[in-house]
Phi, psi and omega in degrees: 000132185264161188212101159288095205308100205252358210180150171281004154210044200220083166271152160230180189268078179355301169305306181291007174257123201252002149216136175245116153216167186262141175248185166218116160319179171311307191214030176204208188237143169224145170262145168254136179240112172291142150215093228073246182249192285337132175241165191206108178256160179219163177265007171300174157301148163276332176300303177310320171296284148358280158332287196298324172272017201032049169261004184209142173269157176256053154298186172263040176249137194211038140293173170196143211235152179245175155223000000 
């Protein structure tokens, strides 16, 4: 199981995240990841975030698709 470091003290399970989305913090943009009934926000990137669970490439293609 791979586990991603989303906080200093908040890892997650790639397979279990069932949403990403970009929110906006106090005064800057955060991403929020739903899990299960958990929300969880970080200041990673959604592009990085994405990369790191290998749903997005560091290709020149910087779409991202929802379903």
């Amino acid at each position: 199981m791979k586990l991603i470091k989303i906080s200093n003290n908040v890892a997650v399970n790639p397979e279990s995240i069932d949403a990403i989305e970009v929110g906006k913090g106090q005064s800057k943009k955060t991403t929020i990841i739903q899990v299960g009934t958990k929300t969880y926000t970080t200041e990673m990137g959604v592009k990085e975030l994405l990369t790191s669970i290998e749903l997005a490439s560091t290709s020149k293609w910087d779409g991202f698709f929802g379903g």
